[in-house]
N, C-alpha and C positions, 0 to 999 in steps of 0.2 A: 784241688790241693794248693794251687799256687792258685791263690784267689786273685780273679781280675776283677773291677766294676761290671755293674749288669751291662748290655751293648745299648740300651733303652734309657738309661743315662743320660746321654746328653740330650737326647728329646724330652725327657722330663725336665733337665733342667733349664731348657728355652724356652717349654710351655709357662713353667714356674715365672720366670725373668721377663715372659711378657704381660702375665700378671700381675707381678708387682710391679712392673712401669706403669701398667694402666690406674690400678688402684694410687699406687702415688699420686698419679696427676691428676685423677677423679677428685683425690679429696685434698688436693692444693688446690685445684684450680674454686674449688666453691670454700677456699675461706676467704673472710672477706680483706679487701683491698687487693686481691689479684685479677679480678676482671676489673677493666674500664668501661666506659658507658659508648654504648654503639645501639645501632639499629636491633631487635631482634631477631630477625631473619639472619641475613647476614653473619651473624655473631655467631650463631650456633654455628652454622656451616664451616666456618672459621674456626672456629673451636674445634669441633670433632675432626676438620683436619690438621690441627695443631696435636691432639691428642693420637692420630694416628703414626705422626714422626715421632712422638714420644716413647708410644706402644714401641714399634720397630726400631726406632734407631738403637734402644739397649743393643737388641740382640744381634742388631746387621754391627754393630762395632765391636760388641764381645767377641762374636764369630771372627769377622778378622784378627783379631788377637789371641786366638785360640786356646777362649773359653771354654770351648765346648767340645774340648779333646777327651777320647773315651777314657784316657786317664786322667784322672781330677791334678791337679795344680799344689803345690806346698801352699800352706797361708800366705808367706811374704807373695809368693808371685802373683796368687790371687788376687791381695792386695792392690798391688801395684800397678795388675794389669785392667780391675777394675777402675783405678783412680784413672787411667790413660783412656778407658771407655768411657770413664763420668765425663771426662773434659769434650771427649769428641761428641758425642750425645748432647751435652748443654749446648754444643756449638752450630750442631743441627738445630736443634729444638729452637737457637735464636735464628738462626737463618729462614727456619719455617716458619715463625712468627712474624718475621720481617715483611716475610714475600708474599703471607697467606691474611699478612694485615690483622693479624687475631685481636681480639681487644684484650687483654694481656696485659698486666703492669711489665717496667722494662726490668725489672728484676726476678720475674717467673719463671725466665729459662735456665736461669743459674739457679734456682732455690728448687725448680723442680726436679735438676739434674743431681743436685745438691741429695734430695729426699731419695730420691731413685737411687742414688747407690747409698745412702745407710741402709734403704731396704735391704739392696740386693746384697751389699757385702756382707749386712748378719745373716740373710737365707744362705748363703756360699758359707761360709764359714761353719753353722751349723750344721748343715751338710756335711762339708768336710772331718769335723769330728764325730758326728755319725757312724760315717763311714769307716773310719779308724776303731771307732768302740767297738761294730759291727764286728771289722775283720781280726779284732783280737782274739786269739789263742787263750784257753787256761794254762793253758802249759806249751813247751814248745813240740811242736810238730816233728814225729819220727820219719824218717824217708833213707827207702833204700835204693842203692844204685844199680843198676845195670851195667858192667862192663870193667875194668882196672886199669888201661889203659890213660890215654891224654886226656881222652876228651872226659871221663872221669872225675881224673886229677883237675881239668878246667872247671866242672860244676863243683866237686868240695873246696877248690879256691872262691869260686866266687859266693857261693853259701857262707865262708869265713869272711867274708868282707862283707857283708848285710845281716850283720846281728838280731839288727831289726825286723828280719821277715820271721827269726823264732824257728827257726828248723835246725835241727840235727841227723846228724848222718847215722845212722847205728849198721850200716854195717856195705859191704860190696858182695856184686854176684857177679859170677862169671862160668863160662865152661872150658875155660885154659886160660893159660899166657897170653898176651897179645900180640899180634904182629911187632909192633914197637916196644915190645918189653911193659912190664907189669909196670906202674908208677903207685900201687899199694903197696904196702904189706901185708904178707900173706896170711897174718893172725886175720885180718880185719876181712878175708873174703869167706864170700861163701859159694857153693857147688850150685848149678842150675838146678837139677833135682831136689836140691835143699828148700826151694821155695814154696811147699806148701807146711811144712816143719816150721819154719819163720816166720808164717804167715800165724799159726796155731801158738806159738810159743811166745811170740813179741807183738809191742803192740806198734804196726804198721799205716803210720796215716798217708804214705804214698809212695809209689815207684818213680824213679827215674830214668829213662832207656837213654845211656849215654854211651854205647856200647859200637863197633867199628861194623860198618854194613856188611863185612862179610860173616855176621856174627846175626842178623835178621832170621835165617829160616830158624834157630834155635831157640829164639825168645817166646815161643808161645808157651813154651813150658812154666814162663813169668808172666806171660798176658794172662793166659786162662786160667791159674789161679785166683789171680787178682779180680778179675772180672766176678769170678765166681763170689769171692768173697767180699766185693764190694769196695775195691780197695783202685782210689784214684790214680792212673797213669799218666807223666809228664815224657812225648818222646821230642829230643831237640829236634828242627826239621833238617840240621846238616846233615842228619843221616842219610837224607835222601840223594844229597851230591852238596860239596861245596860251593855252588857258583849258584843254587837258586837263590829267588831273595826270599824274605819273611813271607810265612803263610798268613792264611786268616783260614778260620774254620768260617764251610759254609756246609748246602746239606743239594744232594743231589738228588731227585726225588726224594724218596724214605731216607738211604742212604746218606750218614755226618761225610763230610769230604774237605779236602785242604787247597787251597787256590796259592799258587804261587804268582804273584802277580809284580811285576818289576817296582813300580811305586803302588803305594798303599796310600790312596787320599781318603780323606774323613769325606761320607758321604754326604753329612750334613754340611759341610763347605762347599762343596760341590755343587748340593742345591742351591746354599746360598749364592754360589757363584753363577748358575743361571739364572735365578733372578736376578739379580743386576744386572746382566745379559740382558732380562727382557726389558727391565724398567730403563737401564742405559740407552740401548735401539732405541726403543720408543721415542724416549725424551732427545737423544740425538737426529731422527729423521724432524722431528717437529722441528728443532732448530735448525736442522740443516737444507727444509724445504725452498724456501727461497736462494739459497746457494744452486742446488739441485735442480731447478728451474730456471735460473740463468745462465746455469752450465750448460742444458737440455739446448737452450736457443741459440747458446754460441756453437755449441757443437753443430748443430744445422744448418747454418749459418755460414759456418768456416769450410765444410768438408762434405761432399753426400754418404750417405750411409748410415745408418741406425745410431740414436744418440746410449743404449746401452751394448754393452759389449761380453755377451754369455761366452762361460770357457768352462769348461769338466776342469776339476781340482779332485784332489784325494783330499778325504777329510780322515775322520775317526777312525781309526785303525784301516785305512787304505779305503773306506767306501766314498764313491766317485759323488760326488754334486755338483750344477752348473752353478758357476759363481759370478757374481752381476757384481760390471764396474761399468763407465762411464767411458765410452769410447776417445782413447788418446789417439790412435792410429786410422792409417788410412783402411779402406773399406777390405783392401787386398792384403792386407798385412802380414796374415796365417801361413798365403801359401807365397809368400813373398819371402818367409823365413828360412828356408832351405840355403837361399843364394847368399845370406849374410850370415851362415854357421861359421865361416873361415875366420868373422871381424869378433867373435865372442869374446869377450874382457873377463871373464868367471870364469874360474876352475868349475871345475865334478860337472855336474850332469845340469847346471843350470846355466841358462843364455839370458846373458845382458849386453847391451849394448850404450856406450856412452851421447854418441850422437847419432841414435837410431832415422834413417832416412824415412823410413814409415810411421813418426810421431808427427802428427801436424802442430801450428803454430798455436791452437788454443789446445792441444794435446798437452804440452809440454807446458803451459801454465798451469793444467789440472795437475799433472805429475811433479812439479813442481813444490806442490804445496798439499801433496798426498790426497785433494780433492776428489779422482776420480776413483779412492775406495770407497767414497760416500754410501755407495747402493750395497756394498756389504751388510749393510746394518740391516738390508732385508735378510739375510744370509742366517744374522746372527736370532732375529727371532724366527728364521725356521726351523731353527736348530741344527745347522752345517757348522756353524761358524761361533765364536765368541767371543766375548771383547778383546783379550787376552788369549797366546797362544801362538803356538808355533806359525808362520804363515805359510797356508794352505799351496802344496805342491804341484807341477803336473801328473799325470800317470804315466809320461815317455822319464821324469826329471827319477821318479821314483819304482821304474823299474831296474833303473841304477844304481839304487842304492844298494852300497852293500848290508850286508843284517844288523848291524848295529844301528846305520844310520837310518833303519825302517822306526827306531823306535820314537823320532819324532812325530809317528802317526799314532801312539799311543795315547794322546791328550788331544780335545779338541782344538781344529787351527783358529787363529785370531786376528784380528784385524790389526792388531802390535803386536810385542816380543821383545826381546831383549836385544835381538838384530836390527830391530826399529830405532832404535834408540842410543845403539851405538854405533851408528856407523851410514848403515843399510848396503847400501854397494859396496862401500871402501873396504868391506869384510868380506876376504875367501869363504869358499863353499868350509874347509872343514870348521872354521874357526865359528859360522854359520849354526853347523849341526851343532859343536861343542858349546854354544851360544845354548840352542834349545831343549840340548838336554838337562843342562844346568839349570832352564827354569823347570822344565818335567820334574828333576829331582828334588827340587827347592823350593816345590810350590806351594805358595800360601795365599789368601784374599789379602793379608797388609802387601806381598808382594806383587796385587797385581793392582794395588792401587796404586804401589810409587810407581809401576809401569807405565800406567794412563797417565799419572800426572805429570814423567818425563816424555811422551809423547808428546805433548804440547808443545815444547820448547822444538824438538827435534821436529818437528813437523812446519813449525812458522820458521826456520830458520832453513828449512829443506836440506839441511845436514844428511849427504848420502845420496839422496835422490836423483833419480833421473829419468 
């Protein structure tokens, strides 16, 4: 009744968008004057991996700008949000050419980012009107309410202010007054027993259950006609209680069923956001290998005791993984912790210490300059951990918590956060949590690239640290 897009959407339209990045740059890269003269071994190689940043980079930059949300975009933002892809995409695609040596005129990566979004903004556009012609009405859509009360009176306000969606009201059902007093008029209702008469007499293209839950066992007398007769049911999910959040329909076995789940992330972000996960690890242990190995020898060097240092963290919803850093402390330091609970500098349930006596002298250069998270990044392609992300607790920090503050185990932990970057130490435990639910609630992949790219500064300038 209330048409939404198909859920298959936006995988169609990535598969689409990395099509036409490839076909763009297939048939720019063979007119002539865009390849330079090079070996041909070499060249090809070079190429297909020039052509594989081209392929992906569309849709890793659309994805962050959230292209590929299950509901499609107006034109203007379409627009706008593909010309801010086209730019980042050309800017890859020259970075890729630079580093991958392609034999490439120095004008290909702008004229191929240039062709790629004429593609892609006429396939999006057409699309989009598509999809509008699709969901038009011949006429406007009949719909009856369930209930005469507030909640009522809120859906024929909000139906009055979206002209656009083409529905009218023809008429209210109810089986009394409401608790809060009627907010209809009484012309305009109708008797619960009246709905298989209304159903026979008018023409009906959906229900609406807007009706007060003490008012649930009486509605099937509105379901099962409806059903019977084919006739589409929209129930709002407050019915279920004020404080849940947004369902999503899913299916339980056989069984359709509703998931109330605190945040709703688009699954296709999500993915995208482990692969960058793995491609990041990856490309960060290579660069950070020699770091890594000269930490290994100072650590040996400086202190006896094993140069990494395993500890159980709560990851994903509370389950435990051992999490590998880079040994800062002396060998005894765990059960050495007992005796310095008195010198704790942090509220709530976590211990920090500012001139901890069990950090050694090349410890506190590692910790310094955030180096001894380094071995995270195995964490992060095991899948414990991820770039981005609340940072991973103990199970003594978070049997303390109270129940809201569990909900920072609702998102993968990460090796940053928004407490990384603003502060680290210099921020109390609650302002901490208030920290990571704010990114929980506000997450996005452009959010967690200005994350990574304020880590950088926050990390060379060891702002926080200790």
């Amino acid at each position: 009744m209330l048409r939404e897009p198909p859920r298959e959407l936006p995988f169609l339209v990535l598969a689409a968008d990395v099509l036409v990045a490839a076909l763009g740059f297939g048939v720019l890269v063979s007119l002539p004057g865009m390849q330079t003269a090079a070996e041909p071994g070499p060249a090809t190689l070079r190429l297909l991996g020039l052509g594989l940043v081209a392929c992906l980079g569309w849709p890793l930059c659309a994805a962050a700008l959230g292209l590929y949300s299950a509901r499609p975009l107006g034109a203007p933002a379409q627009v706008a949000r593909l010309v801010a892809a086209g730019a980042a995409a050309g800017s890859l695609q020259a970075l890729g050419a630079r580093w991958l040596g392609a034999p490439v005129s120095a004008a290909f990566p702008a004229l191929c980012a240039l062709a790629q979004f004429g593609a892609l903004a006429t396939l999006r556009l057409s699309l989009l009107g598509a999809l509008r012609l699709l969901r038009r009405a011949p006429g406007p859509r009949n719909l009856l309410i369930v209930g005469s009360g507030p909640r009522a009176a809120y859906v024929e306000r909000v139906i009055g202010q979206h002209p656009e969606w083409r529905l009218r009201i023809v008429g209210f059902i109810d089986d009394g007054t409401p608790e809060g007093g009627a907010c209809i008029p009484e012309e305009r209702l109708h008797k619960l027993p009246d709905m298989p008469e209304l159903l026979r007499e008018q023409v009906i293209d959906g229900v609406i259950v807007a009706c007060p839950r003490s008012m649930l066992a009486s509605i099937t007398t509105v379901v099962d006609p409806c059903a019977a007769a084919g006739v589409p049911i929209t129930v709002l999910s407050d019915l279920f209680g004020d404080y849940l959040p947004p369902p999503i329909a899913t299916r339980f076995g056989t069984l359709p069923a509703l998931t109330f789940a605190p945040v709703h992330h688009d699954p296709l972000a999500l993915a995208v956001k482990r692969g960058i996960d793995v491609l990041g690890a990856s490309l960060g242990l290579l660069l950070a290998a020699p770091v890594l190995l000269a930490a290994a020898v100072a650590i040996k060097l400086g202190s006896p005791g094993p140069v990494l240092f395993r500890q159980v963290r709560c990851g994903l919803h509370g389950r435990r993984f051992e999490m590998l850093k880079l040994r800062t402390m002396v060998e005894d330091a765990e059960a050495r912790r007992a005796e310095l609970s008195h010198r704790n500098e942090m509220d709530g349930p976590v211990f920090k210490l500012k001139d901890d006596p069990r950090v050694t002298a090349v410890g506190r250069l590692l910790r310094r300059f955030s180096l001894d998270e380094l071995p995270q990044l195995f964490d992060v392609l095991r899948g414990h951990m991820s770039l981005v992300g609340p940072r991973p607790s103990l199970p003594s920090e978070v049997a303390e918590y109270q129940t809201f503050e569990r909900r920072r185990l609702s998102m993968r932990p990460g090796l940053t956060c928004l407490w990384q970057v603003s502060g680290r130490n210099e921020i109390g435990f609650d302002d901490w949590v208030r920290l990571d639910l704010e990114y929980i609630d506000t997450w996005s992949l452009t959010g967690d690239l200005r994350l990574l790219l304020q880590t950088l500064p926050a990390v060379l300038w060891g702002r926080g640290a200790r």
